[in-house]
N, C-alpha and C positions, 0 to 999 in steps of 0.2 A: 504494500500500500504506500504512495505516495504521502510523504510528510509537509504539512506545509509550512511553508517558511514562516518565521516570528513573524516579520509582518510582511515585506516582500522587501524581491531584491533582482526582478524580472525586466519592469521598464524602464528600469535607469537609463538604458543606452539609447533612444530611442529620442532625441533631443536633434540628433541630428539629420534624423529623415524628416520632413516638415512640409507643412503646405502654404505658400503665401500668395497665389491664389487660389481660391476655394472652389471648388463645382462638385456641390454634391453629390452623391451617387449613391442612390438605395439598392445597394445592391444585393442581387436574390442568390450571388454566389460571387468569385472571387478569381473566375477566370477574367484575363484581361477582356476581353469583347465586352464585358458587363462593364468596366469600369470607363462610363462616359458620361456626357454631361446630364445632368439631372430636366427629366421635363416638365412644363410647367403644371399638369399635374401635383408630380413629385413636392415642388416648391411649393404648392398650394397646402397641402399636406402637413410641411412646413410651418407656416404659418398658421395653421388652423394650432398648431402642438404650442407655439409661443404664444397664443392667445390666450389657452389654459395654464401656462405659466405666468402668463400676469394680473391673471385673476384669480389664481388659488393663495390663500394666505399661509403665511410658514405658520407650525405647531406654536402652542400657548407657552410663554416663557415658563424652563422646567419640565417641562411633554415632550422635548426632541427624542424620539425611539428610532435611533441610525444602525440601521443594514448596510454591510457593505456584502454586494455581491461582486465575487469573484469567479474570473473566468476560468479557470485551472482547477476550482477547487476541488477534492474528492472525497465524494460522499460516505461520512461515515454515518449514516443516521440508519432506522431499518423499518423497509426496505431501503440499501443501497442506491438510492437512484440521483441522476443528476437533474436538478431544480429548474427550471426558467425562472427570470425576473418576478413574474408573475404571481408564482405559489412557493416561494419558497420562506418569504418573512411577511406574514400578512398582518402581523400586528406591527411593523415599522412603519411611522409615518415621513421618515428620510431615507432614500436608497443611495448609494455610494456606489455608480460605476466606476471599480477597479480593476488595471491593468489595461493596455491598451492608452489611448489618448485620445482627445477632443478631434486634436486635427487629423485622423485614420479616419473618425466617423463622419467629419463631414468635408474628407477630399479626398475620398478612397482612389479616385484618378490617379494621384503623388502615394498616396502613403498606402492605400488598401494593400493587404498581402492572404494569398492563401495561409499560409503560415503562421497566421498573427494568432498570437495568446488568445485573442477575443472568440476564434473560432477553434479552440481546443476543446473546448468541453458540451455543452448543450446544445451553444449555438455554430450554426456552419454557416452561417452568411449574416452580412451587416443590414440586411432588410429587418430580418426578425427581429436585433435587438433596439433599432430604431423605433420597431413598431411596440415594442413589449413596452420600453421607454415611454412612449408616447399612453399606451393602455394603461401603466401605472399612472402616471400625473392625472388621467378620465378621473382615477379614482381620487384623486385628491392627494396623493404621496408627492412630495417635492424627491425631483431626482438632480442627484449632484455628478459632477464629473470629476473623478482624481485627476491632479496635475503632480506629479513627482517635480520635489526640487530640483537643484542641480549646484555643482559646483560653479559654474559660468555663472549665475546668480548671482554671486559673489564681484563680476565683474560689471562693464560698460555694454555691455552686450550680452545677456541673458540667452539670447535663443539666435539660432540659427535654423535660415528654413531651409527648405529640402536643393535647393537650388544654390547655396552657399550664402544667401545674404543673412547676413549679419544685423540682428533688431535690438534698439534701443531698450529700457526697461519699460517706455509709455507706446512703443509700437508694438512689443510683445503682448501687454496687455489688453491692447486693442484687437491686435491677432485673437487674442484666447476668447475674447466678448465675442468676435464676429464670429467662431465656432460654433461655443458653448451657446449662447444668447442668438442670434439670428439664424444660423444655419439651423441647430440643431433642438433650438426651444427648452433648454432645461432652465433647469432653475437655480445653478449656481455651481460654486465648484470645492471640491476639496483639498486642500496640501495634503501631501504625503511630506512630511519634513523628518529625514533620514540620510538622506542622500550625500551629504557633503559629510559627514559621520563627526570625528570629534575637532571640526573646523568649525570656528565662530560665524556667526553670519557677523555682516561688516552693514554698512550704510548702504551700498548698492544694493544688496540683497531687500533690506526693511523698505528702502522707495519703492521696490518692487510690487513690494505685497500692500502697500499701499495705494498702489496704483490700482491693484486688482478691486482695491473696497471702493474705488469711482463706479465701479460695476455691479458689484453682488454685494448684500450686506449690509447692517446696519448704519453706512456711509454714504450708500449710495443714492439712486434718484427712486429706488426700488425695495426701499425698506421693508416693506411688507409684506414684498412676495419670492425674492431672493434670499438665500443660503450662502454663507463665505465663512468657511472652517477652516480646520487646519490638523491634523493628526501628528502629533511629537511621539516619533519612538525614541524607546532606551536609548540613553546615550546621544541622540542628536543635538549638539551644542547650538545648531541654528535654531532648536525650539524655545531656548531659554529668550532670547530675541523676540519672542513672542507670549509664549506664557507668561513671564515674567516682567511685560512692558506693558502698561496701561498704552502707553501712546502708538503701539503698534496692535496690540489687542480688540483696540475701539475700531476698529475698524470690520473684527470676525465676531461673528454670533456667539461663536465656543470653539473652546478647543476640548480637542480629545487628549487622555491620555492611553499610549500603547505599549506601557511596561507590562503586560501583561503575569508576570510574572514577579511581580512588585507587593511590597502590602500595599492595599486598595485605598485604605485611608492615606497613607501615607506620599503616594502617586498625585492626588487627587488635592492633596494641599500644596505640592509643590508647585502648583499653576495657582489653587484657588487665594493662595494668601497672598499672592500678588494681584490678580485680574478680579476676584472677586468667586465666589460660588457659580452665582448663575452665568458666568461663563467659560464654566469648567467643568467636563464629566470624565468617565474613564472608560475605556472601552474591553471586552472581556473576547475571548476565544477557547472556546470548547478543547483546543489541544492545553491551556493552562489553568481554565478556570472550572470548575466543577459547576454543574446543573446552578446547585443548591449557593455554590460560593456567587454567583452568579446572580441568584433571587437576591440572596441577600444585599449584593450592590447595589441591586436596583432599587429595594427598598431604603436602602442610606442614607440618610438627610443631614447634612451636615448642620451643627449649632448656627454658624454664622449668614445662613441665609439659605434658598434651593438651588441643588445643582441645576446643572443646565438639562438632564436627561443620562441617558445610558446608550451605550455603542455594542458593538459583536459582531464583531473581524469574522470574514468568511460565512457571513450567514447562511450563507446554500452550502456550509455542509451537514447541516441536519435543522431542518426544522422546527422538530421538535425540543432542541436548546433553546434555537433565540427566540421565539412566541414564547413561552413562558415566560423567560426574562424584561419581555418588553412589557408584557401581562402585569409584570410585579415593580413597572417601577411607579415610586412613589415621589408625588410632586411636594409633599407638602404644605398642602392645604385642601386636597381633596380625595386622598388616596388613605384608606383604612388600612394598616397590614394585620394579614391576617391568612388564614387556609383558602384556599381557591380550588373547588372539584371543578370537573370538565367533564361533559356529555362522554366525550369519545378517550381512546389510550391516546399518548402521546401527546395530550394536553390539548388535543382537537374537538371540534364544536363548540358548543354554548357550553359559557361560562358562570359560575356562581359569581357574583361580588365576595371582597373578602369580607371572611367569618373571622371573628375576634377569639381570643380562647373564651371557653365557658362549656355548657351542657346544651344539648339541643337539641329536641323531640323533632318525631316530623311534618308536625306543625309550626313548631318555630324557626324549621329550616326554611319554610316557603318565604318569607320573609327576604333571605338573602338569594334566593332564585335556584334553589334545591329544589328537586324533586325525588320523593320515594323510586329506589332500587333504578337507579337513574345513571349515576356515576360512576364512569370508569377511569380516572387518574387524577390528581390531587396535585400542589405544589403546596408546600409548608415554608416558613422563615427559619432561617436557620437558628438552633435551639428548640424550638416545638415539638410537642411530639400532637397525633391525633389517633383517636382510641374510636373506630366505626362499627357498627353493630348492625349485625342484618336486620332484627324485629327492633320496632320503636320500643319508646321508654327502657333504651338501654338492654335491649336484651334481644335473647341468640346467636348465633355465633358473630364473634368478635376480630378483630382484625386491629393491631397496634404499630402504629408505622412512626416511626423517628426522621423519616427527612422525606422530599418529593418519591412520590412513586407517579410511574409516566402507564403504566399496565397495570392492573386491577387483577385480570385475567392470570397473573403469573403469579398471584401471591398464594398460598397453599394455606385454606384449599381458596379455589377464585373467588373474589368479591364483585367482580365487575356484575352491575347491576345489579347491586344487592343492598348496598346501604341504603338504612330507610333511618338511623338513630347517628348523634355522632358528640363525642368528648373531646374538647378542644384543650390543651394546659401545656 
C-alpha cells in the first residue's frame, strides 16, 4: 500500500511549466487533438460557475470544515475505493484542490499532460474534475485551489511561465486571479507553505502574499464570498512570516496548522497567540491522528476566543474519518458536545444532535433525534464512555463502549438496530 507523504512533496517542481496565455480547455481526455481552444459554449459554462462563486457566502466565522482532496491518495477506508470530489467529504463546507495547479486546469493547451498527478487516481481527464468543481460550489461548498510556494518567492520574480518569461510579484498574482477567479470560477486559493523548508521568507516573499489578498480574502473587493489561507507544515520557516505576523495574517481568513504529529494544543497556539484564535485551526490526517484524537480536536475550544474550524489532509482517503470529525467540530456558541448515533455504520445517514452525559429512556431520546432500535455507529468525546441497552428503561442486553464505534454490526453479539435505552457518563 502506498504511504502518503506528511503533507506532500509532489508539485514542487512544477513552477516552471506555466501558462501566460490562457485558452481553456475542458478536456474529456489528454490526448493532444483535445487540447485546443475552449468554445464559447465551454466559456459560457464558465461563467455560469463564477457567478455561483460570487454569490455563495464563505462559512460562519468558527464553521470553516476544510477537505483537502487529493489526487494520488489511497484509499484506506472499507470498502477500498477511490472517492470523486463529490462523495467523499460531504460534511466539509471548504474543498482544497490539491496537487496539480490552477494554470494545468485552465491552459491545458501549455501545461495539460496525460501524466499529470491530477489524473492518477479517480479522475482520467480534466473535464470531470472541472465539472465535479463546479457541482460542488451548486451545492454551496466554496472550493479553493493549492498554490505551492516556492523558493523564487523569495526573489524579484516569483514565477516563470511556460514560455520563459519571467513575472513580477503583482503580475504573478494577477496571472493566478485570471486562472483561479475568471477562467476557472472558484472561490479562492490555498498556500501550501513548505517548500522553501528551513529558509526564512524575506520581504519579497510577504509582498507577495499580499498581493494575492487584492484578490481572495478578507482584503479584498470580495470579502464575503472569497477564501485566502494558507497551510504551514512542520518546520517551514516561511510560515512563521505568517502565522506569527498580524500584518501579513490580515490579509488570510486562517491558517492551518500541518504538524500533524505535534501536540494539538500546542501547534494551534503557536499561530493562535500571535494572529488570534479565530484565525487559526489545525489540520488532522488519518495516517497521524486517530478517529477519536480527531473528534476531540474538533471539539476544542480554546479559552481565549473560537478557533477558526478544523482541517483533514487527504480527505478521500476514507470517509468515514473526516464526516465525523467535521460532524464534531464545535464553534462555541452553538455546538453541544456530546454522543452523536448515526442511522447507518461508518457514521453514515441521519444524525442524532449531540447527547450530553446522563440517562435516557426512549422517550427522552426523541428529543435529540433518536429513534428506537434505529442506530448503527456512535462517535463519543474523548474520555466518555456510553452504556446502550437493547429494551428501554435500561434493560436487556447491554453493550458498553469506551470510544467511537463506526459498526454496530461487529460488536458481539450485534447491536446494530437494536438500541432503544442508553447511559451516557
Amino acid at each position: 500500500m502506498k504511504t502518503l507523504r506528511p503533507f506532500h512533496a509532489i508539485s514542487r517542481g512544477y513552477y516552471w511549466l506555466v501558462a501566460s496565455v490562457l485558452t481553456l480547455s475542458f478536456l474529456a481526455s489528454c490526448k493532444k487533438s483535445d487540447m485546443i481552444s475552449p468554445s464559447a459554449a465551454k466559456l459560457k459554462d464558465v461563467q455560469v460557475n463564477q457567478q455561483l462563486t460570487s454569490t455563495t457566502p464563505i462559512p460562519a466565522s468558527g464553521n470553516n470544515k476544510v477537505a483537502y482532496y487529493t489526487f494520488d491518495a489511497t484509499p484506506t477506508g472499507t470498502p477500498k475505493v477511490k472517492l470523486s470530489m463529490l462523495d467523499f467529504a460531504k460534511d466539509a463546507n471548504i474543498v482544497i484542490v490539491f496537487e496539480g495547479s490552477a494554470w494545468e486546469l485552465a491552459d491545458t493547451a501549455h501545461y495539460g499532460s496525460s501524466s499529470s498527478i491530477m489524473l492518477s487516481g479517480y479522475y482520467k481527464n480534466y473535464r470531470s474534475i472541472l465539472s465535479d468543481i463546479k457541482t460542488l460550489q451548486s451545492r454551496g461548498v466554496k472550493v479553493l485551489m493549492n498554490v505551492d510556494d516556492a523558493n523564487s518567492w523569495n526573489t524579484t520574480t516569483p514565477f516563470t511561465t511556460y514560455n520563459g518569461t519571467k513575472q513580477t510579484y503583482t503580475q504573478f498574482a494577477a496571472f493566478l486571479n485570471t486562472c483561479v477567479t475568471t477562467q476557472l470560477g472558484m472561490d479562492g486559493i490555498s498556500l501550501d507553505v513548505e517548500h522553501m523548508g528551513s529558509t526564512a521568507a524575506n520581504t519579497n516573499y510577504t509582498n507577495l502574499l499580499k498581493e494575492f489578498g487584492k484578490y481572495w480574502g478578507p482584503m479584498s473587493s470580495a470579502t464575503t464570498t472569497t477564501v485566502y489561507t494558507a497551510a504551514i507544515y512542520d518546520g517551514a520557516q516561511a510560515g512563521y512570516a505568517i502565522g506569527q505576523s498580524t500584518t501579513v495574517a490580515q490579509y488570510l481568513n486562517f491558517v492551518m496548522d500541518m504538524g500533524y504529529f505535534e501536540d494539538n494544543t500546542q501547534r494551534f497556539n503557536r499561530w493562535a497567540n500571535y494572529i488570534g484564535a479565530s484565525k487559526t485551526m489545525i489540520a488532522l490526517s488519518k495516517d497521524y491522528n486517530s478517529l477519536s484524537s480527531g473528534i476531540a480536536a474538533a471539539q476544542y475550544q480554546p479559552a481565549n476566543g473560537t478557533k477558526a474550524g478544523i482541517s483533514v489532509y487527504a480527505a478521500n482517503v476514507d470517509s468515514a474519518y473526516c464526516n465525523p470529525v467535521f460532524r464534531a467540530l464545535k464553534t462555541g456558541s452553538t455546538t453541544t458536545s456530546g454522543a452523536v448515533f448515526y442511522q447507518d455504520t461508518q457514521y453514515g445517514g441521519t444524525a442524532t444532535t449531540a447527547i450530553p452525559k446522563g440517562n435516557y429512556t426512549s422517550s427522552q431520546l426523541k428529543t435529540y433525534g433518536f429513534t428506537s432500535k434505529w442506530a448503527s455507529s456512535v462517535t463519543l468525546p474523548s474520555g466518555w464512555k456510553v452504556i446502550m441497552y437493547s429494551g428501554d428503561n435500561f434493560t436487556g442486553t447491554s453493550w458498553t463502549l469506551t470510544a467511537s464505534n463506526a459498526d454496530f454490526t461487529k460488536l458481539s453479539p450485534s447491536a446494530n438496530d437494536l438500541v432503544t435505552s442508553i447511559k451516557i457518563q
